[in-house]
C-alpha positions in Angstrom: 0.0 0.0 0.0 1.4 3.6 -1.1 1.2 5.3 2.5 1.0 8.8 0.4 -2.2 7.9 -2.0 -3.6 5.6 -0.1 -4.2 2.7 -3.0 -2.7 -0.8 -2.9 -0.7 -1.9 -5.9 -2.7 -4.8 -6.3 -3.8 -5.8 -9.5 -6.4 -7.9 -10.9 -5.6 -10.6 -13.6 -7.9 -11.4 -16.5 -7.2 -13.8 -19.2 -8.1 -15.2 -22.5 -10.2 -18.8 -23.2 -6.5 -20.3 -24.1 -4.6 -18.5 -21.3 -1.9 -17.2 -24.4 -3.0 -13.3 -23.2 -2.6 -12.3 -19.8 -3.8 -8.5 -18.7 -4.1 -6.9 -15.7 -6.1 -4.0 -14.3 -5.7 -1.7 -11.1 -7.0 -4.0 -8.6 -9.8 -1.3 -7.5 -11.3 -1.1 -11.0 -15.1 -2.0 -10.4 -17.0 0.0 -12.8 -18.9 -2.3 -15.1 -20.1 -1.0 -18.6 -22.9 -2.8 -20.9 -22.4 -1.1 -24.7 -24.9 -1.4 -27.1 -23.5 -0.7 -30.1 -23.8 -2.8 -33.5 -20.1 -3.4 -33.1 -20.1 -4.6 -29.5 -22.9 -7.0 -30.6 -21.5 -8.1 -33.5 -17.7 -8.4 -32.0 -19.3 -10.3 -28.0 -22.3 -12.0 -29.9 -24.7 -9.8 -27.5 -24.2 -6.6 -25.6 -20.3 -6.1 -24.3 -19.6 -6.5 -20.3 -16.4 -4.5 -19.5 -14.7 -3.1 -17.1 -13.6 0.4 -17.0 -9.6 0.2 -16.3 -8.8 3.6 -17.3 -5.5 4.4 -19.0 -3.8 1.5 -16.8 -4.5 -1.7 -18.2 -1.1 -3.5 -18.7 -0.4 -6.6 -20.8 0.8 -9.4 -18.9 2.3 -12.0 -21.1 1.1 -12.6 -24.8 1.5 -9.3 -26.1 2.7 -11.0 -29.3 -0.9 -12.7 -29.7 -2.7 -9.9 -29.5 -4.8 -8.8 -32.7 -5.8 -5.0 -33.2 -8.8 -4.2 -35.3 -9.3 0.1 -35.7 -13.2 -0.2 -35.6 -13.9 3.4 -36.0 -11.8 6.8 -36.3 -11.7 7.0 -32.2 -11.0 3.2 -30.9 -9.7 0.1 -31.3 -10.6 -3.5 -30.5 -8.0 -6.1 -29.0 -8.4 -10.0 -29.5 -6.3 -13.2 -28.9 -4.9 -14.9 -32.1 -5.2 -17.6 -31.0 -8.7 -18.5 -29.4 -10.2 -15.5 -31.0 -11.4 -13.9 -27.1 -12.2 -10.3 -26.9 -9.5 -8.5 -25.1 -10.2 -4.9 -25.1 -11.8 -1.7 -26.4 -9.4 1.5 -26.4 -10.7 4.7 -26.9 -8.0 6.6 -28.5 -9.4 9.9 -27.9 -8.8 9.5 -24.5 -6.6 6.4 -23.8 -9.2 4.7 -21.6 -9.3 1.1 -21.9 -12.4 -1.1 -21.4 -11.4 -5.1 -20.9 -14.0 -7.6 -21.6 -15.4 -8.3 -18.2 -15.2 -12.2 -18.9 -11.3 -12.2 -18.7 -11.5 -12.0 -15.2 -12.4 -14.9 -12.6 -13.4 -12.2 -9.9 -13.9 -8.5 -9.7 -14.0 -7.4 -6.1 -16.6 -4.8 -5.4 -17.9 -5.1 -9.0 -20.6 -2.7 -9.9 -23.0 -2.3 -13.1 -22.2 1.3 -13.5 -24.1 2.3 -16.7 -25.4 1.0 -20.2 -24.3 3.3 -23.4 -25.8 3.6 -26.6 -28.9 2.8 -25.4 -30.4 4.1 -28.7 -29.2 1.3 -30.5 -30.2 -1.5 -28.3 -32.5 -4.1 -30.0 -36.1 -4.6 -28.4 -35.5 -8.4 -27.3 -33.5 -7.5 -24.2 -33.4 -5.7 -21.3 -30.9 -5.3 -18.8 -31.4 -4.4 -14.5 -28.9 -2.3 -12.6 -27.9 0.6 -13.7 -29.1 4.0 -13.0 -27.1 5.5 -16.0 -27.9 5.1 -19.7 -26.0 7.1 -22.1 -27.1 7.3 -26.5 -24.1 7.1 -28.8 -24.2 10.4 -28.7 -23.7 11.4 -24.9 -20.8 8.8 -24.8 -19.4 10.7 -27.8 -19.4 13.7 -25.7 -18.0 12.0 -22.3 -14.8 10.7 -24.3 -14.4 13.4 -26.5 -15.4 12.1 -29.6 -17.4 12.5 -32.5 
């Protein structure tokens, strides 16, 4: 524990279906996203579960496995080669990295913090939990995009 900020260098590990790709996360990272989009559909097979690790998501062991797909002009999509798991979304406006929530065994204090583009969520599901839903375009505007 850092006696000046207070926060524990703990980390939480996540990893792939295979186990080739290893990543970590600040070990108090607990914000849990659901994204709507067509591309999160398309890319998790239904809405993406991540988990907001900021700027400080740090890749383990695999790095080398690691695919990158530039899905739009302001992020990026991360997979394994190998086993074809999604890794990560990275904004690049911002740096912020969100890891698919499934890479990780256990997320201490895990909370479902918001849903965003709720505008193009299909009509056959619905989700509980969050207080916060955000359209495309409000998430545009939180990241500095658009």
């Amino acid at each position: 524990m850092d006696i000046e900020t207070g926060r524990s260098d703990a980390r939480l590990q996540g990893r792939c279906l295979c186990g080739a790709v290893v990543l970590s996360v600040p070990g108090d990272a607990h914000e849990v996203h659901a994204c709507h989009c067509g591309a999160c559909r398309r890319w998790h097979g239904g809405p993406a579960m991540v988990l907001h690790a900021g700027t400080d998501m740090r890749i383990e062991s695999g790095a080398m496995r690691i695919g990158r797909f530039t899905s739009s002009d302001w992020a990026e999509r991360a997979f394994c080669r190998e086993c074809g798991s999604a890794l990560f979304f990275h904004s690049t406006g911002d740096g912020q990295h969100f890891v698919a929530a499934g890479l990780f065994d256990a997320i201490p204090g895990a909370r479902f913090e918001s849903e965003i583009f709720v505008d193009a969520k299909p009509d056959w599901y619905a989700l509980a939990g969050p207080d916060e839903h955000l359209t495309g375009e409000a998430f545009f505007a939180r990241i500095g995009a658009g």
